[in-house]
C-alpha positions as CSV (number, residue, x, y, z in Angstrom):
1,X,56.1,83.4,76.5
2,X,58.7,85.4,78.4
3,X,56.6,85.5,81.8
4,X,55.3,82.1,81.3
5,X,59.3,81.0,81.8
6,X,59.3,83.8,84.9
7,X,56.8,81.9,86.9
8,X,59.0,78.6,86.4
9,X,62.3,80.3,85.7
10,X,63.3,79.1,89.1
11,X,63.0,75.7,88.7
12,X,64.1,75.9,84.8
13,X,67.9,76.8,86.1
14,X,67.8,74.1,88.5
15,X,66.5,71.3,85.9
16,X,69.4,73.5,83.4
17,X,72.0,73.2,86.2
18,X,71.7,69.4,87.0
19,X,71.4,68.1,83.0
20,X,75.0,70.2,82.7
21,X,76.4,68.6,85.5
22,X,75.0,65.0,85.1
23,X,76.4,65.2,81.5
24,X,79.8,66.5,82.5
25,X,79.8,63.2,84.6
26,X,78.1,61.3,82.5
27,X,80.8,61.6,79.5
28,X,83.5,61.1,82.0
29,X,82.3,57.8,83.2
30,X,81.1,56.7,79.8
31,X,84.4,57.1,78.1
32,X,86.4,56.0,80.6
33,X,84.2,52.8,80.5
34,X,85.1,51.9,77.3
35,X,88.7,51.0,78.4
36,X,87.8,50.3,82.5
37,X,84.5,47.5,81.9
38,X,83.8,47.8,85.7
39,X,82.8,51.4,85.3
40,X,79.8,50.1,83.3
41,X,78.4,47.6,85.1
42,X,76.6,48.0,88.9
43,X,80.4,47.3,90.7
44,X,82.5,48.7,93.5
45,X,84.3,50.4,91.2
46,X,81.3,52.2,89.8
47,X,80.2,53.2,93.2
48,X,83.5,54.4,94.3
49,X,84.2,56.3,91.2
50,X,81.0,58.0,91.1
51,X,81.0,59.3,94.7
52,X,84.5,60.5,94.4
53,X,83.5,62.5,91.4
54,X,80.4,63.8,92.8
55,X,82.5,64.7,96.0
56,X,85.3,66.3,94.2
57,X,83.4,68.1,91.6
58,X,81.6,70.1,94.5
59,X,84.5,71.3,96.2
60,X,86.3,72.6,92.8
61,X,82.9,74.0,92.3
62,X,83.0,76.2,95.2
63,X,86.8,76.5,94.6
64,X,86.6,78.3,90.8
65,X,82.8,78.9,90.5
66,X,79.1,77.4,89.5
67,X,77.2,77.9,86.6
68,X,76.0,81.0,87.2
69,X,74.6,82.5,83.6
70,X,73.2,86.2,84.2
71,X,75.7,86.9,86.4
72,X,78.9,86.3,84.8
73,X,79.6,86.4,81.7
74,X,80.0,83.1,79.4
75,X,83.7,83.3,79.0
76,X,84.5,83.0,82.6
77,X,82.4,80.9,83.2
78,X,83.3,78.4,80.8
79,X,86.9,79.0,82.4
80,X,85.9,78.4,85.9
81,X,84.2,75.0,84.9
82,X,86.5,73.9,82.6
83,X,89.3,74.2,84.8
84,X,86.8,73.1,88.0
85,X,86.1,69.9,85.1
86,X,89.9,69.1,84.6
87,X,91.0,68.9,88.1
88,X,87.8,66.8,88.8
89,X,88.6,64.6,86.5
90,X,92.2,64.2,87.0
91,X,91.5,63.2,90.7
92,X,88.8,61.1,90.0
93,X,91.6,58.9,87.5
94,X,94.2,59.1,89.9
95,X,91.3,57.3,92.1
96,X,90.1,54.9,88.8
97,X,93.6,53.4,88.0
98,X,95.0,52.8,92.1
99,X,91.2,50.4,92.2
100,X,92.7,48.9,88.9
101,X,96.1,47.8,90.7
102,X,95.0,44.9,91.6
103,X,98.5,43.7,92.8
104,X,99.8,45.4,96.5
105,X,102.6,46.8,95.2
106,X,103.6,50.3,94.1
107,X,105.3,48.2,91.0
108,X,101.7,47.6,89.6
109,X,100.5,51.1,89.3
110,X,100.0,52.3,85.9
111,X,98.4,55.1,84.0
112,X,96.7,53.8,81.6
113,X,93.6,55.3,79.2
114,X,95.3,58.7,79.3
115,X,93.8,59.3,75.7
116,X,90.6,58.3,76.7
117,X,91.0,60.9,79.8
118,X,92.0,63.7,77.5
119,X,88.8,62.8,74.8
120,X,86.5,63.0,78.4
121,X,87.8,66.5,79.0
122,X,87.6,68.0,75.5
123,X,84.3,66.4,75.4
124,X,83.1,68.5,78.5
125,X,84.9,71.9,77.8
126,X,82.4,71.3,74.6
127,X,79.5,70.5,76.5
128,X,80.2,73.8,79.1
129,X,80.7,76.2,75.9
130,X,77.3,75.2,74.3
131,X,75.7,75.5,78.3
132,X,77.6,78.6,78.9
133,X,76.3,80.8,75.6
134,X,73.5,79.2,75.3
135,X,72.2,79.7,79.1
136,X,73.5,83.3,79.1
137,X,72.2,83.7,75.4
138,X,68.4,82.3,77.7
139,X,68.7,84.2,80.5
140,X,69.5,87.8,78.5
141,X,66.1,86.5,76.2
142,X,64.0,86.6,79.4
143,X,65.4,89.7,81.0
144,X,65.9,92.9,79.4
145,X,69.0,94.8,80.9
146,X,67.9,96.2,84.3
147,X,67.7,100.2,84.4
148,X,70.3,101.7,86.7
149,X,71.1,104.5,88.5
150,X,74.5,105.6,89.8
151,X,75.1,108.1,92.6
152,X,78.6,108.7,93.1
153,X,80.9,112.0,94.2
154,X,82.7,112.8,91.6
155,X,84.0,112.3,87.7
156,X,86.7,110.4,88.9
157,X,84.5,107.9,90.7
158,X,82.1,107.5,87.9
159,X,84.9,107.1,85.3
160,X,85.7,104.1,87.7
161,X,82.1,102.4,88.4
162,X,81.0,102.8,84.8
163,X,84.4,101.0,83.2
164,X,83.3,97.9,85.7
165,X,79.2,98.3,84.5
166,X,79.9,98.7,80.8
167,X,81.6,95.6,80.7
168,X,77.8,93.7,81.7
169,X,75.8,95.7,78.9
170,X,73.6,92.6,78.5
171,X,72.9,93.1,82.3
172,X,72.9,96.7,83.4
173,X,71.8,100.0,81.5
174,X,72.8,102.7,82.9
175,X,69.7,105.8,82.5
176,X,70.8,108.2,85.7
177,X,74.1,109.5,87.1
178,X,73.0,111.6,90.4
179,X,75.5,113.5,92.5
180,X,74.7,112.5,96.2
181,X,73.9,116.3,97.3
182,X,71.2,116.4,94.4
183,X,68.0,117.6,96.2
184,X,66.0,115.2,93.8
185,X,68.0,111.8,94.5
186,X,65.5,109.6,96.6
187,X,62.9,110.8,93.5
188,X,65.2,109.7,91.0
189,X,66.5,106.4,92.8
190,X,63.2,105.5,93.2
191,X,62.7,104.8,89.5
192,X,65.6,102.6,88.7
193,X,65.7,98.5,89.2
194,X,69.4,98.8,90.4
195,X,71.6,101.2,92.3
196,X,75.8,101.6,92.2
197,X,76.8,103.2,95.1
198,X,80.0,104.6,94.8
199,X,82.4,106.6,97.1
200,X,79.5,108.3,98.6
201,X,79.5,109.4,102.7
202,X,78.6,106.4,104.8
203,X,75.6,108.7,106.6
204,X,74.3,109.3,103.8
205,X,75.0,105.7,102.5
206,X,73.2,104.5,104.7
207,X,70.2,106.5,103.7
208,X,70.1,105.0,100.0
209,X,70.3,101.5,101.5
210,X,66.9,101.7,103.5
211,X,65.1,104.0,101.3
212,X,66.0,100.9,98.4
213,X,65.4,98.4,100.5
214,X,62.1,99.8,101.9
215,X,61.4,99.8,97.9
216,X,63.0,96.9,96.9
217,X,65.6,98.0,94.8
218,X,69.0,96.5,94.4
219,X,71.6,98.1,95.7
220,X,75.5,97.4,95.3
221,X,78.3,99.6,97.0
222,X,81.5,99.7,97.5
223,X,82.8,98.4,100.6
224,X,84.5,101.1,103.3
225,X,87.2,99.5,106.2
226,X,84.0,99.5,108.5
227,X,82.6,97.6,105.9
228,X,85.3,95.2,105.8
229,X,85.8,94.5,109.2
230,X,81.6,94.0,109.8
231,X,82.1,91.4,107.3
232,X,84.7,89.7,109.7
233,X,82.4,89.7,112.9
234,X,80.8,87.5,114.7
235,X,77.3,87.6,115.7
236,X,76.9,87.7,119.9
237,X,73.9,87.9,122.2
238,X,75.2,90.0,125.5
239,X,72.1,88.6,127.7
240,X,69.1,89.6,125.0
241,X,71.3,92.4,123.7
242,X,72.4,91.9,120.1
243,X,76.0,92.7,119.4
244,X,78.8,92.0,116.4
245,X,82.3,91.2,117.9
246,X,85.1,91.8,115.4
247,X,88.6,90.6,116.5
248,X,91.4,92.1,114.6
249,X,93.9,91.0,116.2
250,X,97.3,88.9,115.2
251,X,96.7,85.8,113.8
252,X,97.7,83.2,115.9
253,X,101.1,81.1,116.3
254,X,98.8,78.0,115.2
255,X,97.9,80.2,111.9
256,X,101.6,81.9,111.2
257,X,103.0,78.1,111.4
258,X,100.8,76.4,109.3
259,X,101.3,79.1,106.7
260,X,105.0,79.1,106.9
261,X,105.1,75.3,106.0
262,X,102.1,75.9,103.5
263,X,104.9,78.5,101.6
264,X,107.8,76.1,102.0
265,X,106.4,73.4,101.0
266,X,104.5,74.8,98.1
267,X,107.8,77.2,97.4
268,X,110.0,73.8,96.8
269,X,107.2,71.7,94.8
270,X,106.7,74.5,92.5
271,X,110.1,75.4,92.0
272,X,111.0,72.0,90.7
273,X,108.1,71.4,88.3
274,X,108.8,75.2,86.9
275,X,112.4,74.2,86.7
276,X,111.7,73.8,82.4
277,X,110.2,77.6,82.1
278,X,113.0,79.1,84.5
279,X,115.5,77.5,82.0
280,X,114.2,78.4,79.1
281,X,113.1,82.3,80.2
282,X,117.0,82.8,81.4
283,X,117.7,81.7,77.8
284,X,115.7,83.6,76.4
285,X,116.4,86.7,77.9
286,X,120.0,86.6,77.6
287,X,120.3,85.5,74.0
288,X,118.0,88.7,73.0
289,X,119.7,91.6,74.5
290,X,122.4,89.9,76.8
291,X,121.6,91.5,79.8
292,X,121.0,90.4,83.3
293,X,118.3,87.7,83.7
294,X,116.8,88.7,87.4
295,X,115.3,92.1,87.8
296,X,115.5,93.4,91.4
297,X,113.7,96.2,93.1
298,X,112.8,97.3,96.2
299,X,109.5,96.6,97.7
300,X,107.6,96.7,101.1
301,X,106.3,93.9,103.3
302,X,105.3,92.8,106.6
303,X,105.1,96.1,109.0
304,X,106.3,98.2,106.0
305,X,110.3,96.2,106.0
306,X,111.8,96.9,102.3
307,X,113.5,94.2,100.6
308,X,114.3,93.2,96.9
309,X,111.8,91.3,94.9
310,X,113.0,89.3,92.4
311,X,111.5,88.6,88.8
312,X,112.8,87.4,85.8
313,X,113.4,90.8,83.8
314,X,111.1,92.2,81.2
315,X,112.1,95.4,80.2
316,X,115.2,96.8,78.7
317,X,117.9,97.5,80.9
318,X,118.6,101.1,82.4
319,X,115.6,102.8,81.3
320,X,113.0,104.4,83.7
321,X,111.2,103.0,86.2
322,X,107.7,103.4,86.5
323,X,104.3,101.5,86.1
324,X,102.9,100.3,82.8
325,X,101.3,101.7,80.4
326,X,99.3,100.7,77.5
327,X,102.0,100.1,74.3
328,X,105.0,100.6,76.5
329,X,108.4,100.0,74.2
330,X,110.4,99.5,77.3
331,X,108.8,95.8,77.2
332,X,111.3,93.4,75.7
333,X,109.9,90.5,73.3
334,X,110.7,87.8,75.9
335,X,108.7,90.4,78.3
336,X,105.8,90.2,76.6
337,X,105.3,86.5,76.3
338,X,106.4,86.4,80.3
339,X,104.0,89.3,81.4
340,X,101.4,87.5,78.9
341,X,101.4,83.9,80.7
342,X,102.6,85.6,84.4
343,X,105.7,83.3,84.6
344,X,107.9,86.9,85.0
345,X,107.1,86.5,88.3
346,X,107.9,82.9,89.3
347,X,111.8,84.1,90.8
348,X,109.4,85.4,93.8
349,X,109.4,81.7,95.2
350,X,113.3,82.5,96.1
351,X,111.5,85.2,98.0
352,X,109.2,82.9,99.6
353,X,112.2,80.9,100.8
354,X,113.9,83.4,102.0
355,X,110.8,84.7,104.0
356,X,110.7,88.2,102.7
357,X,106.8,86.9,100.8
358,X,104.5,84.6,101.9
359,X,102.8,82.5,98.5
360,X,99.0,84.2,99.6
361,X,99.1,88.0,100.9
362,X,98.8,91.1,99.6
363,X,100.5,92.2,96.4
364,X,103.9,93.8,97.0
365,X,103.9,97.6,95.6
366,X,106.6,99.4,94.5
367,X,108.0,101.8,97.4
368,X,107.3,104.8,95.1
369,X,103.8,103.7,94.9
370,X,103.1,102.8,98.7
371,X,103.7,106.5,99.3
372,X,101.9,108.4,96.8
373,X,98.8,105.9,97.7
374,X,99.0,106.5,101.6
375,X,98.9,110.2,100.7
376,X,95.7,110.0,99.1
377,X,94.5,107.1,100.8
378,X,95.9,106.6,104.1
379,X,94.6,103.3,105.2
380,X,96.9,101.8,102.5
381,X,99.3,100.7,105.1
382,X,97.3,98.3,106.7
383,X,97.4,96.0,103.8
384,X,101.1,95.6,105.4
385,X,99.9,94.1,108.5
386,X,101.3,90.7,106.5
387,X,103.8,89.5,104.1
388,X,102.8,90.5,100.7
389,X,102.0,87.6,98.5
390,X,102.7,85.9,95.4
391,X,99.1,85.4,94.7
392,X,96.0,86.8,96.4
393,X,92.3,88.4,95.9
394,X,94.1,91.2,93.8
395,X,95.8,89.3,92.1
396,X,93.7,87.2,90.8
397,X,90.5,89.3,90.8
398,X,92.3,92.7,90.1
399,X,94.3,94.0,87.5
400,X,97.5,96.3,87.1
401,X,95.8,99.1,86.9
402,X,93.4,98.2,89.7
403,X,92.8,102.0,91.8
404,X,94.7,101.7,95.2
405,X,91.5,102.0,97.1
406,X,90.2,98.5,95.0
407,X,93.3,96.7,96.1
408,X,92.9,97.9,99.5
409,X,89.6,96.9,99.9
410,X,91.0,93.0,98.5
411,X,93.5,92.8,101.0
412,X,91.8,93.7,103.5
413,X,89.3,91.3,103.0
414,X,91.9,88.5,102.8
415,X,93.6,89.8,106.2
416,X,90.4,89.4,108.0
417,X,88.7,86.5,106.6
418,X,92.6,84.3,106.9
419,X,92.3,80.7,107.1
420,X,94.5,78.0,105.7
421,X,91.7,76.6,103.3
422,X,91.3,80.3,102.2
423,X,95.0,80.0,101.4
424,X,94.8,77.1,99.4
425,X,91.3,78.2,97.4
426,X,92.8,81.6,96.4
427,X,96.5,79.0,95.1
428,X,93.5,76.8,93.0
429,X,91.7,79.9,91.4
430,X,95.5,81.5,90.6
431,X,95.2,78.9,87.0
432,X,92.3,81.3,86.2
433,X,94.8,84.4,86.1
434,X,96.6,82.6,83.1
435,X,93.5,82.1,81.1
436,X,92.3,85.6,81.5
437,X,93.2,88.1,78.5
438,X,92.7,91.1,80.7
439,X,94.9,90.0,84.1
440,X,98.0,91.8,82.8
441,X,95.9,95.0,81.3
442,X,97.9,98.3,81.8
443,X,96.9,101.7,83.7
444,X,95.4,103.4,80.5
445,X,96.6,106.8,79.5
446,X,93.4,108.2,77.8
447,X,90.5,107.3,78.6
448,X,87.3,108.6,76.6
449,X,84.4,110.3,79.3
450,X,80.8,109.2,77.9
451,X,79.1,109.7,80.9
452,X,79.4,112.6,82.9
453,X,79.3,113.7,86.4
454,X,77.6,117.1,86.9
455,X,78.1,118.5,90.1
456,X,74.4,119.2,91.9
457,X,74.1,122.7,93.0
458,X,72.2,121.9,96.5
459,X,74.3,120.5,99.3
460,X,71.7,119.4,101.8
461,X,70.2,115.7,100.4
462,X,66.6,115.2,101.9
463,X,64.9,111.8,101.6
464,X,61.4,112.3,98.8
């Protein structure tokens, strides 16, 4: 049975992928029919509304992700369509009730069939939860978790590759752990379905990825500066010679002035609709222990300039400062809930104003923490090439405790693959850092070692 879906599996997903989506339209339009007749009947309003959903629901699509079952798993992405769903939806009303004002006037406008607009959505998140377990719950039937093998350099870099695999059990399995300088590696790479790369020399990098690609074996790495900045290139013919150009400059005065009234403009706007939850946080934390509201510290930003960041405070006052841990008392009750739903940071739009941050960059570090990371990592300062960010690819992909190198590697990214749109993607996919549990999870303090690195003996690798 299971290789009789193999040989059609393709075509299964697609048939799988389009019945999801038709029925998340589908129930839209056929609830919001009951109360808007020209949405059921062959109309211009039918035809308008339908394009403008199919339009919009592909660009939050590629905004906050498809329905990609085997490689994610269901939770997020039941978030990522849900939320994708929601602001489809509310666009697509917005669009349904201005082709119901009939009258030209801005006095005719109405909202109407808001209940019928909630029942669509809860309706859909329903529909993505069943197609979300039960497409992973298909997938994971037909494929049995894929035998890996990880070559890495040391305990420390296992410790850190393995805590990202074991999270996708159903997808990887992990039967070897080879140290690069192991004489037998190509022999024992040879007989996994999937390699993990990590923190190995690039020469010898680059050795793994042709001997797995000459096998076909997947391969996954993690990405080096040269990595980063290949990524960024373009592809050039000198004559008939092949060459990749990679422009690291500044960005332009175009680029720094569309961004500065992308953060003003978004600083203002944001600052007014929080106004409620910077209200009641400030009551909050002064009824409970009377102490200041605002917590201020010094952090770095564009070129490495230090100024105060401001948040709304979570901790008791006058104790030690120092990064997170797992349980930590120093946590007020208010702190929690703010830490829990991120709104301790929203004071950092005064920061925006101001122009210390920018609302997309790099997250600021604490100065303490800039230097101990450029001593063990001394590329770290070129994630200051910009203003740090409220938001950004660490933020919302990483974690607190996130290794310095993993940040690095984020930023860097964004720095080099800057546009506007990018900007306004990465504000769209910050919702999903308020539905995940694990966004705010602290640097652990013990950590249990299943797997274990053993150093090889030989230190002269040679290709089997």
């Amino acid at each position: 049975m299971k290789r009789e879906l193999k040989k059609f599996e393709s075509t299964m997903w697609l048939c799988i992928k389009l019945l999801l989506y038709i029925l998340l339209m589908g129930t839209f339009m056929f609830i919001m029919s009951r109360e808007n007749r020209a949405l059921g009947v062959l109309s211009r309003t039918m035809g308008i509304t339908f394009s403008t959903y199919c339009v919009v629901g592909l660009l939050f699509l590629n905004i906050y992700g498809r329905y990609d079952v085997g490689r994610r798993k269901s939770k997020p992405i039941i978030y990522s369509l849900s939320l994708a769903v929601l602001f489809t939806d509310v666009v697509t009303y917005i669009q349904l009730m201005i082709m119901n004002t009939i009258t030209p006037s801005i006095y005719a406008f109405r909202l109407d069939s808001l209940g019928s607009l909630l029942l669509s959505f809860l309706v859909q998140v329903m529909i993505i939860i069943v197609f979300a377990y039960g497409g992973n719950g298909l997938f994971f039937t037909i494929h049995k978790p894929e035998s890996c093998c990880i070559v890495t350099s040391s305990q420390e870099s296992l410790d850190n590759i393995v805590r990202g695999i074991l999270k996708y059990k159903k997808q990887y399995k992990i039967d070897y752990i080879m140290d690069y300088k192991d004489k037998n590696l190509f022999e024992t790479v040879g007989k996994a379905d999937t390699v993990f790369i990590h923190d190995v020399p690039l020469d010898v990098r680059s050795r793994i990825v042709r001997f797995c690609y000459k096998n076909k074996i997947n391969i996954y790495f993690n990405p080096e500066i040269e990595d980063i900045v290949e990524m960024s290139a373009k592809y050039y013919l000198l004559d008939d010679v092949s060459v990749l150009n990679a422009n690291v400059k500044a960005w332009t005065m175009e680029q720094r002035v569309m961004k500065k009234l992308l953060d003003m403009s978004l600083a203002i706007v944001l600052g007014i609709l929080t106004s409620p939850i910077w209200i009641v946080s400030a009551i909050a934390i002064k009824a409970y222990d009377g102490g200041h509201i605002f917590f201020k510290q010094k952090r770095a930003t564009l070129n490495g300039r230090v100024f105060e960041v401001y948040k709304f405070r979570t901790m008791k006052e006058h104790v030690e400062n120092h990064s997170v841990t797992d349980d930590d008392d120093r946590i007020t009750k208010p702190g929690k809930i703010l830490r829990k739903i991120r709104m301790d940071e929203l004071p950092q739009l005064i920061n925006i104003l101001k122009g210390d941050m920018s609302f997309v960059g790099p997250r600021p570090e604490m100065l303490e923490n800039v230097r101990a990371y450029e001593d063990q990592l001394p590329e770290f300062r070129y994630r200051l090439r910009v203003k740090a960010g409220l938001t950004g690819y660490a933020q919302i992909s990483g974690k607190y405790n996130t290794s310095p190198k993993d940040k690095l590697m984020m930023d860097m990214i964004y720095i080099e693959e800057f546009s506007i749109l990018r900007d306004i993607q990465l504000i769209f996919q910050t919702a999903i850092v308020l539905l995940k549990s694990d966004s705010t999870e602290a640097f652990r303090t013990n950590e249990t070692r299943k797997y274990i690195f053993k150093e090889a003996q030989e230190t002269k690798t040679e290709e089997q």
